[in-house]
Every structure is written in C-alpha cells, then in structure tokens.
N, C-alpha and C positions, 0 to 999 in steps of 0.2 A: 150098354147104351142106355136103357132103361135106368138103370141105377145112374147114370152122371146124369141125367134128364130132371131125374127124380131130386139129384141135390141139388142141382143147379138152380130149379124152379124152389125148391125148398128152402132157399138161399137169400131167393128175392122175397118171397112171400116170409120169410122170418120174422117171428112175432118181436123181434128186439130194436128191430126199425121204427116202429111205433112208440115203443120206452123212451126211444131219445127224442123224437119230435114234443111226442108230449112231453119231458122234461123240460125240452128251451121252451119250450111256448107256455109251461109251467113258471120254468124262471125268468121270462120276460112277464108274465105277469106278473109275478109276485115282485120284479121290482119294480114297474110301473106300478106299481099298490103301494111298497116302499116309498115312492118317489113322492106320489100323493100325499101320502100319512104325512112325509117330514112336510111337503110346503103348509100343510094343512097343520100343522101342529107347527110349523114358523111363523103361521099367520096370528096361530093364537098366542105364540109368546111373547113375552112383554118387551116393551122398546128400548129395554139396555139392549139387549140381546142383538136387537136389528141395527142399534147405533154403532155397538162392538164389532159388526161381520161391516157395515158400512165404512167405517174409520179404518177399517184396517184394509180394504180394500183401497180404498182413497190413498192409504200409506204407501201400499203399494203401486198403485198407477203415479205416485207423488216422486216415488223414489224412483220409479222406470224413464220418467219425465228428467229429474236431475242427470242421472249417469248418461241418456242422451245428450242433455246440453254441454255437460261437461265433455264428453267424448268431440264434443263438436266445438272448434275456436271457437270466440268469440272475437267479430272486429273490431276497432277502434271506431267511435264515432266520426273521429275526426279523419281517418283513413278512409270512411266510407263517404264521407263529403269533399274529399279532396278527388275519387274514384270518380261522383256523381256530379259533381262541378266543372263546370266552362269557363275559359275567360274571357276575356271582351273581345280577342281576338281571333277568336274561333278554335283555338287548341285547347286539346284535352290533358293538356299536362297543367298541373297548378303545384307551386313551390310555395308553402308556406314562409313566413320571415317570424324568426322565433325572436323575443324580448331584446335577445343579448347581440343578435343580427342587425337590429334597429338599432341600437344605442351605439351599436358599433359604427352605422353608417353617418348617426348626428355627429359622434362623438368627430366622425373624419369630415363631414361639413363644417363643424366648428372651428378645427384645425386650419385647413383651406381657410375658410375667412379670414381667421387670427393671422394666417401667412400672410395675405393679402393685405391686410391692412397694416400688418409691418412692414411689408413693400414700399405700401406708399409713402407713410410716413419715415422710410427710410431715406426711398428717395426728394420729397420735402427738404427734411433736413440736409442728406449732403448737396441736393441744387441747391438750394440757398447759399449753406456755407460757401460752397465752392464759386459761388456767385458774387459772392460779398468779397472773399479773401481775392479773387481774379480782378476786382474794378480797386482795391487798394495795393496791388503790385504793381498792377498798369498803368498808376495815373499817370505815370512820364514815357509812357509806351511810344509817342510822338519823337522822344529826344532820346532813345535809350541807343543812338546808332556813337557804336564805339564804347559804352558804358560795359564796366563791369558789374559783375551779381554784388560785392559788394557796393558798388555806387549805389544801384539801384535799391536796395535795403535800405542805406542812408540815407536817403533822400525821398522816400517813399511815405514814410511819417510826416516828413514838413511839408510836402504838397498834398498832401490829404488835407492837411490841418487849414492850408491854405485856400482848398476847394469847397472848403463847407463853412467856412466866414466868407468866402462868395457864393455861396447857394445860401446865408443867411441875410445876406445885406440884397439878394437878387427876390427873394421869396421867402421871408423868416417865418410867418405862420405853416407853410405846407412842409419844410422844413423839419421845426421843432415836429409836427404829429405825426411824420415821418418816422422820427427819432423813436418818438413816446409809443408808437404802434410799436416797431420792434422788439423796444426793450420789455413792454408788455407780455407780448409772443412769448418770446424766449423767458421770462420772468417767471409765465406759468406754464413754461418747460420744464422749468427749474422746480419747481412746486410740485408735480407731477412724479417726478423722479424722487423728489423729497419724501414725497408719500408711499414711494413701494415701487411704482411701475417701471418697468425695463426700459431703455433710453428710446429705442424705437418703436412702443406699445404704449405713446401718450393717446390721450383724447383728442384728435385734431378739431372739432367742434368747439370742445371749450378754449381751445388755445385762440381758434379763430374768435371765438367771444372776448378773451383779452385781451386780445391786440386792437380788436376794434374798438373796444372801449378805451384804449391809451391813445387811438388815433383820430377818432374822434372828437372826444372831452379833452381827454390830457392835456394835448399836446398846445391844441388854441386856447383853452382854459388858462394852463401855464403861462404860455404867453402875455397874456391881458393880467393875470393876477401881478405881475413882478411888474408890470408896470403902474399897479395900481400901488401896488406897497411903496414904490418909489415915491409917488406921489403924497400917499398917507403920510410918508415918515421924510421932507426935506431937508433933514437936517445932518450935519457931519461930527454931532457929538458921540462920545463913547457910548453913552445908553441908547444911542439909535440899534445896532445889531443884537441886542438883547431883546431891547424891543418889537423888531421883525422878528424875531425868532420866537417870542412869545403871543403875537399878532397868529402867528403861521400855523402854528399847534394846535392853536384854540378857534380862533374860527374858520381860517382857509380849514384843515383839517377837520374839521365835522364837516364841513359843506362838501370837501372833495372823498372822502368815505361816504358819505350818505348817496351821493350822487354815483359812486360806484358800483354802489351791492344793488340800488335801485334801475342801473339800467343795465345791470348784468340781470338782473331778475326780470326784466321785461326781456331781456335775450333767451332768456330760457323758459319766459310763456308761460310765468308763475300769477299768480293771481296777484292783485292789488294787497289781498288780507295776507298772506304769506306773507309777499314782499315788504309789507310794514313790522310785522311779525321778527322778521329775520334783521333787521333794521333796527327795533328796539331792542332786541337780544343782543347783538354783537358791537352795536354805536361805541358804549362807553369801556368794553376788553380793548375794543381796535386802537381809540383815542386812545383812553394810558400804551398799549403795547407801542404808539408811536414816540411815544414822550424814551424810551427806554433809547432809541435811534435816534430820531430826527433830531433833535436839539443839537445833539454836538455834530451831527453834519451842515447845521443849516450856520452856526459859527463859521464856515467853512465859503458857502452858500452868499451869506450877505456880508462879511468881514473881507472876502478875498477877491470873490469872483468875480467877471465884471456882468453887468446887465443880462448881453447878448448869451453871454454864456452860461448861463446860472442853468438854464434847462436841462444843459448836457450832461454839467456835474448832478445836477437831482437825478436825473436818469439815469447815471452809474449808478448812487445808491438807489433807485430804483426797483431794482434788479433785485436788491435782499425783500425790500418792503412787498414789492407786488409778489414776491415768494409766499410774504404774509398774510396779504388781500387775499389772495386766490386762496393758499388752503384754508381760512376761514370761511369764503363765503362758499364753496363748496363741499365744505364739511358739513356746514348748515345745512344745505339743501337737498347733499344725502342722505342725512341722518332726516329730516324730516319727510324725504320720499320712502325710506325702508320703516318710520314710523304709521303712515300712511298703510301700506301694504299690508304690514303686519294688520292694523287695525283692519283692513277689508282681509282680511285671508285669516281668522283668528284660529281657527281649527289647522290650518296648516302648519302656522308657527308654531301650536299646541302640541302637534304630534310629530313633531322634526326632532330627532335623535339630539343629545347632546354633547355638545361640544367635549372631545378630550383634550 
C-alpha cells in the first residue's frame, strides 16, 4: 500500500511535467520572438519586397473575385429592366417588339392601306364604267316593250347620237366641259398605266386634277376658240384649213399648254417660281411633240367636221395628247420633288446602297 502510495504520488510530482510546460512556453516564446524578428526585419526591407507580397496578394483576392463572378450568371440588362418595369396599365408583364416585329407590323399597315385604296379606286372605276355603258343601252328603255336584244344594239348608237346634239343645241357650253372633263379623267388613266402602275393603283388626286382642268378650261375654252377661228378665217378657199390648222399649233397651242401646266401646278400648290420654271422647261418639247399629231388630225377637224362637232372629235384624239400632257407635266414635278429631297436629305442619299 505504501509502495502504490509512494508511485502514485511519485507520478504526479515527476520532475518531467515541468520539461514539457517549460518547453511550450519555451516554444511559444521563441516563436512569438520569431514572429517579431520577421515583422521587424519586413519593416526594414526594402519596398520591392512589400510591393511583391502586396501584388500577389491583390492577385489572389483579384482571381477569388473572378471565379466568384464567373460561378455566378450574369443577367441581361435588358432582362433586368423588363423584370423592373411597369406598364401604363398596371401589369408587370412587358413584351418587348423587336426591329423585325415593327417592320413587320408597317410592312401589314402598308398592305391594308395599298388594299384600301384599290378598293376604291376599283370601285370608282367600275361604277362609273357601269354607269356610263347602263345610260347608253337604256336610251330607248321607254320603247324597248316588244324589242329584241338585237333591236336594241341597233338602235342604241343612233339615239345616243341623237340625245347629245340635243343636250348640245339645249346646253352646248356645259355640255362640251362635260365631254372634256371625262376625257381628261380617263386621259390621265391612260397616262398612269402608261408609266408602270397597275390599272386599279392610279393616283386618284391627280386624275381628279385632270379632269378638272379639262372641265373647267377645256371644254368652254374650246368652245369659244372654234368660234373665234370661224370668225378669223371666213372664207371657203382651199388655204383656209391649212391655215386653221397652222393658226391652231402656234398660237391657240402655246396658250392652251401654258394655261395647263400652270393651273395643274396651282392644283398641286407649287410655287409661282416652280410653276414658271416647269413652263419654260417643257413649253417648246410639248409645242413640237404636238406638231408630230395634231396637224393631220386637225385636216380632219376643220376640212370635215361640222362646227358643233369639232369638240368631240379633238376629244377622241384627246385621249392620245392628254396621255402626253399628263406624263410630262408630272414627270417634272416628280423629278423636281425627289431633286428637292435629295438636296434636304444629302447624307441620306449619300449613304443609301446602290442600285443592282
């Protein structure tokens, strides 16, 4: 009992318990002495030293920074504004409309319209026609009891013929501008199609611009001129229709061209300078271009026709000449509107692709 007493106590009081405390308290000192030495000897080293342990720390908090952000999406800006945005309506949903969404919706407004307005002008055209061709089958619509379809053909022509030398002897001025407005109309139908466009995709503004200029001027113009050349010329010798017909060319012809381009250009709200403009450029193409036609039509005109009638016959040919009127004085006034534009818009034209 003495003896396990003796090592037990012998055990705790062992002198090798002390070795080790004092060893860590030796080895904590000596490296808290270490630790000093090195700050104390970092302090004195020179500043590569401090920029090389600095930079390379930097590198490393630089690169921990990257592989974070990379690990982590990134959103769209534009996802995150669509997220963060309201619309006027109070819903939080917003659809954007991408480039090719828009051009697609003009592209189907444009359509729409361009439909629309061949609508109209469709139907324009065939009410008219069907209007017109309805009141010359019907003149004898009063006497057709018992008539066959051929009668009514037959006979259809000569009461027409009959009903407009009495709507001329009853009203010959409203009449003839009646005439000269349609033939106008249709003239720069005719014109219109000549230049390219589809029969039902005219310009109906310009067309109503030449028909009022042939119902207006023309038609009382006319009138009054062929009674004045009557008067000029009374005589029944052979150089009398030579001589209306060179009278006709040269002065009625400047007077009734100038008097056309100038109040189709006050119709289209062009400027006085233009309109003079367009007037000295085209006067003396249109005078010869009429010498190329009207001469041997007008042999036709003063040699044949009577008085009353001479209107009707110019207004058959008509039909070719105002073909000629209209696309010259319209090609003018395109060509000097897209010259215009260009000139305000010179960077546009400059960077607009080339034509293949």
């Amino acid at each position: 009992m003495e003896t396990l007493y003796s090592t037990v106590t012998t055990h705790k009081l062992s002198p090798h318990a002390k070795p080790i405390t004092e060893s860590k308290k030796t080895n904590l000192s000596s490296t808290f002495f270490s630790t000093q030495l090195f700050i104390n000897k970092s302090k004195s080293n020179s500043p590569n030293n401090l920029s090389f342990s600095t930079q390379k720390r930097r590198n490393w908090v630089i690169g921990s920074v990257t592989e974070d952000r990379e690990a982590v999406p990134v959103k769209n800006k534009l996802a995150e504004d669509q997220e963060s945005r309201l619309l006027l309506n109070g819903s939080d949903e917003f659809q954007t409309l991408s480039p090719s969404e828009g051009s697609e919706e003009e592209q189907g407004d444009n359509d729409f319209d361009r439909l629309v307005s061949k609508a109209v002008n469709a139907t324009i055209v065939l009410g008219f026609g069907t209007f017109a061709v309805t009141k010359l089958l019907t003149i004898d619509l009063d006497y057709w009891h018992g008539w066959t379809l051929y009668e009514i053909l037959r006979y259809a022509p000569e009461h027409n013929w009959i009903a407009y030398e009495q709507a001329l002897k009853a009203n010959p001025v409203l009449s003839k501008m009646a005439i000269s407005g349609i033939v106008y109309s249709v003239g720069d139908w005719i014109a219109q199609c000549y230049e390219g466009k589809p029969l039902f995709e005219f310009d109906r503004t310009r067309m109503f611009r030449s028909g009022l200029v042939g119902f207006t001027l023309h038609g009382s113009l006319s009138h009054y001129y062929y009674q004045f050349c009557e008067a000029l010329f009374p005589f029944e010798d052979w150089w009398v229709v030579p001589a209306k017909v060179a009278f006709d060319q040269t002065v009625w012809a400047a007077i009734w061209n100038s008097i056309y381009f100038v109040f189709l250009g006050f119709l289209r709200f062009e400027s006085p300078t233009n309109i003079y403009n367009e007037l000295k450029t085209t006067f003396w193409p249109m005078l010869t271009a009429g010498w190329k036609l009207w001469p041997f039509a007008h042999l036709i005109t003063y040699g044949v026709i009577p008085l009353e009638q001479r209107l009707l016959w110019v207004d058959c040919v008509e039909l070719i000449w105002v073909t000629i009127l209209s696309t010259f004085s319209n090609e003018k006034s395109e060509s000097r509107i897209s010259e215009a534009s260009s000139k305000a818009n010179p960077t546009s034209s400059s960077s607009s692709p080339p034509k293949e």
